[in-house]
C-alpha positions in Angstrom: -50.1 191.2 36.0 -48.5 188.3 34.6 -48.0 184.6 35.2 -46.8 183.1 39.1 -44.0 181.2 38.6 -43.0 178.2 40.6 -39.6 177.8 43.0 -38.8 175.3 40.3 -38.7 178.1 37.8 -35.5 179.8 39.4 -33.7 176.6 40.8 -33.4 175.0 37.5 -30.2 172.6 37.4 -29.9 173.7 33.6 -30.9 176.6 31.1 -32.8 176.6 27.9 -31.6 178.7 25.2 -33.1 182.0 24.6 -34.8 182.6 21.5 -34.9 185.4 19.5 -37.9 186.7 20.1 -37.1 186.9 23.6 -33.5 188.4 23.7 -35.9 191.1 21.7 -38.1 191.7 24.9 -35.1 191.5 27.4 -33.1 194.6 25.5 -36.6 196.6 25.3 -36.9 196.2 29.0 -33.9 197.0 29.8 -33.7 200.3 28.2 -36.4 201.0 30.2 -35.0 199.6 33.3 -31.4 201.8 32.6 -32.3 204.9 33.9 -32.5 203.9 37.6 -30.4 200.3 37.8 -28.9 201.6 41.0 -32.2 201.3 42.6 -33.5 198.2 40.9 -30.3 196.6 42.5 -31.1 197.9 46.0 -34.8 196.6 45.9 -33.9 193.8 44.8 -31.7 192.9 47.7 -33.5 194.3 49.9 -36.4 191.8 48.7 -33.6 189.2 49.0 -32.9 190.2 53.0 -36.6 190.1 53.6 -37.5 187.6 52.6 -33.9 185.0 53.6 -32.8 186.7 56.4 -30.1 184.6 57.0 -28.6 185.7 53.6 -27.5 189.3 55.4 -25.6 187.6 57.5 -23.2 186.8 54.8 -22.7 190.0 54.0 -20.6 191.2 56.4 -21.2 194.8 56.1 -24.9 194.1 56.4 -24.9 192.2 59.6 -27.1 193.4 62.3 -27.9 196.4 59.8 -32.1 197.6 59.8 -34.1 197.8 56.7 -33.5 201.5 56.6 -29.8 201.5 57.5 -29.0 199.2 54.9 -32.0 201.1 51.9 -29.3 203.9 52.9 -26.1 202.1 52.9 -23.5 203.3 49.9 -22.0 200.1 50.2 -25.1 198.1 49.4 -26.2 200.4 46.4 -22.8 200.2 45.1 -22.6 196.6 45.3 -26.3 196.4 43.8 -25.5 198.7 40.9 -22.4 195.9 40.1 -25.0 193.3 40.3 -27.3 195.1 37.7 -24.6 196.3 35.8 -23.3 192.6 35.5 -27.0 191.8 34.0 -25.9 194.8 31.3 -22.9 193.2 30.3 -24.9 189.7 29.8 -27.5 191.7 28.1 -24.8 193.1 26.0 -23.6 189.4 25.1 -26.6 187.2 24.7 -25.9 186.8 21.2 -22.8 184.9 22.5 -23.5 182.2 24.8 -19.9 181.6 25.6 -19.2 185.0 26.5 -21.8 185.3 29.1 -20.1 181.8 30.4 -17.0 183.1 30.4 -18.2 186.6 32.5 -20.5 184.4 35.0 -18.1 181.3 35.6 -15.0 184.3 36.6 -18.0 185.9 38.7 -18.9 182.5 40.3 -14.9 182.0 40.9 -14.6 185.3 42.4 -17.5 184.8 45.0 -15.5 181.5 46.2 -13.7 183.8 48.4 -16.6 185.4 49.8 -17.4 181.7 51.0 -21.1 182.2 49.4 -22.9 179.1 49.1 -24.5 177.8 45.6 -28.1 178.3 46.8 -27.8 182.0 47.1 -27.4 182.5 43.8 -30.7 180.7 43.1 -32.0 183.4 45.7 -31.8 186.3 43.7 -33.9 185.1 40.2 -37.1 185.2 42.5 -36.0 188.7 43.9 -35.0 190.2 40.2 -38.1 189.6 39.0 -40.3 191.0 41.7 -37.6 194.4 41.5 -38.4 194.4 37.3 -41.9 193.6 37.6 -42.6 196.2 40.0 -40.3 198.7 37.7 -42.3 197.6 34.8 -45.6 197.4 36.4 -48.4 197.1 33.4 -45.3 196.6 30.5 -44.9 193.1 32.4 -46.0 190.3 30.7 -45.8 186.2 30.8 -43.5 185.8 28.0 -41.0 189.0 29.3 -41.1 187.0 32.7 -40.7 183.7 31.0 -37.3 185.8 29.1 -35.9 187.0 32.2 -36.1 183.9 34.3 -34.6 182.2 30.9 -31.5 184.6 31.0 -30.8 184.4 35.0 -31.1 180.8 34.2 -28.3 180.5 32.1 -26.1 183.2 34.2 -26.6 181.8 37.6 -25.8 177.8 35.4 -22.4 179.5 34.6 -21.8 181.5 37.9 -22.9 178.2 39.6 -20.5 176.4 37.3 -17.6 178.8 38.4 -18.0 178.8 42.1 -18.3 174.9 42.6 -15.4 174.4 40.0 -13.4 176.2 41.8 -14.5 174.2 45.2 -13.6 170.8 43.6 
């Protein structure tokens, strides 16, 4: 089913260039993934919720909400399908490093005023790739992990960047 990868993996201080080859297997599974980005988004903050509990709570529309209230919640799909469409726009850009900065370091600004702490956006690499792996079930392989974990990588170093920027 692929390689485990370590915490260290998704909390890395810095990112490593994609290579071509990979920004190859990213678009490939992403067209696969379009079709149903909505739900991919919703399972993977649902994943999120389970497994940090304490990140609900700073969503304020979540707080207090059960699993199944919130898998029904409009307001958590639509904020999930902005999430995965961010990824799309990144996707869209990866031939331009400084585009994807400049997209993730507004995003990162932007989330100041939700007063969400840096560490949550390390939260979510481990949570993406459980929703795409279980999307992609036998397609999923070490090096199309390996891609996406490069890629959140370098958007959460730039969203990262933008929220604690912003802080100093």
């Amino acid at each position: 089913m692929g390689a485990v990868c370590t915490k260290d993996d998704y909390v890395n201080v810095g990112y490593e260039r994609l290579t071509e080859e990979q920004k190859v297997v990213l678009k490939d599974s992403w067209r696969l993934l379009q079709q149903d980005i909505a739900n991919l988004g919703v399972v993977t903050f649902m994943k999120l919720f389970e497994t940090h509990p304490d990140v609900q709570d700073a969503f304020l529309p979540f707080r207090g909400l059960s699993t199944t209230d919130m898998e029904q919640s409009a307001i958590l799909r639509a904020h999930a399908l902005r999430v995965m469409m961010t990824v799309d726009k990144c996707l869209n850009r990866i031939d331009s490093p400084s585009k994807v900065e400049g997209l993730m370091g507004e995003l990162g600004r932007r989330h100041l005023n939700y007063n969400i702490k840096p560490e949550y956006i390390d939260m979510m690499g481990e949570q993406f790739i459980y929703a795409l792996r279980s999307n992609l079930d036998d397609r999923w392989s070490p090096e199309l992990e390996k891609a996406w974990i490069a890629l959140f990588n370098m958007m959460k170093f730039y969203m990262r960047r933008g929220l604690t920027e912003k802080q100093k």
